[in-house]
C-alpha positions in Angstrom: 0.0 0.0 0.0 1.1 3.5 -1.1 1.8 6.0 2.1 -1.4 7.3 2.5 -1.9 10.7 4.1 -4.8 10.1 5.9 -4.4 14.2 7.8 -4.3 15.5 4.8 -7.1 13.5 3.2 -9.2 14.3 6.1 -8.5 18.0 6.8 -7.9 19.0 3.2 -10.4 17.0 0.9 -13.1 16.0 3.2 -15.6 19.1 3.0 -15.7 21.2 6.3 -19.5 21.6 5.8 -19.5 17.1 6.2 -17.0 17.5 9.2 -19.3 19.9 10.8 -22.7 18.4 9.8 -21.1 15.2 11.4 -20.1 17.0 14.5 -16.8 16.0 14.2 -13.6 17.6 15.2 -11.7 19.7 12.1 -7.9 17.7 12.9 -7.6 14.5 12.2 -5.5 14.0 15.3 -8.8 15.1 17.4 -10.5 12.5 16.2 -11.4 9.2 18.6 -9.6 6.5 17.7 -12.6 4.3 16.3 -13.2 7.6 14.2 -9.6 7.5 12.6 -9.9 3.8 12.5 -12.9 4.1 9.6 -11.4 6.8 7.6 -8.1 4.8 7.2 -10.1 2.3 5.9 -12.4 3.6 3.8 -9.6 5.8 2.1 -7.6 2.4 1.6 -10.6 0.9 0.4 -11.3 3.5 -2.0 -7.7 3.4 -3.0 -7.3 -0.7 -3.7 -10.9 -0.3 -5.7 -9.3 2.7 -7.5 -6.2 0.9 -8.8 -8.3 -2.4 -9.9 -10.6 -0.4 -11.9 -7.4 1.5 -13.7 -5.3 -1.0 -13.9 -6.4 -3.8 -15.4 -4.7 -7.2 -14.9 -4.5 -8.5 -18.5 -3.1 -5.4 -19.8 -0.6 -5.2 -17.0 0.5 -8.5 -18.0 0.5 -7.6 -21.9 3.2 -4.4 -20.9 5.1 -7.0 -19.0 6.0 -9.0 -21.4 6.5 -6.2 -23.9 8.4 -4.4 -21.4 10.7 -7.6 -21.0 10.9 -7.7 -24.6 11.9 -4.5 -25.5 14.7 -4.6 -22.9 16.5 -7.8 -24.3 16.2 -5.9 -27.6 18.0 -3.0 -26.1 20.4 -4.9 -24.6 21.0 -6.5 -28.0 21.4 -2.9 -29.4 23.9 -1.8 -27.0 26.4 -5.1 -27.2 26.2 -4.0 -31.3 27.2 -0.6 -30.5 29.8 -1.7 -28.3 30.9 -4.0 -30.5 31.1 -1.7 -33.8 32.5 1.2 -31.7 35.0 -0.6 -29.3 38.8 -0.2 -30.1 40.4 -2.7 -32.4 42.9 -5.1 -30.3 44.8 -6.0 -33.2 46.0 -2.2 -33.7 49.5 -2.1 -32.5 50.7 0.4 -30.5 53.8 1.8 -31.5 
């Protein structure tokens, strides 16, 4: 899980007009433990439910393996460079 800033989540994009309706206290600090208890979980909730629904598991898999792919053809790409590129040991040195 991602460090989640519950404080800020609370205090800065929970509307003050819920907080208050709610009767609860404007810091998160202030709030009972129970309270903070439910917020950290229904933030990580909405969080895990977030990722799923953007990131879906079949494509994640396609960019793997195109990813892995892609990098072994680099890698091939590079050795050529080095290859054409690299100093010839049969020059001698005189």
């Amino acid at each position: 899980m991602q460090n989640i800033n519950y404080q800020h989540i609370y205090e800065n994009e929970v509307t003050h007009t819920l907080i208050e309706s709610l009767e609860l206290p404007g810091r998160f600090s202030e709030l009972p433990h129970q309270h903070r208890l439910i917020i950290e979980e229904l933030v990580e909730a909405g969080y895990r439910r977030a990722v799923q629904d953007a990131l879906d598991p079949e494509i994640l898999s396609e960019t793997v393996a195109l990813a892995a792919e892609m990098g072994g053809q680099l890698y091939n790409f590079a050795n050529m460079i080095t290859a054409q590129f690299a100093p010839d040991d049969d020059t001698s040195h005189e």
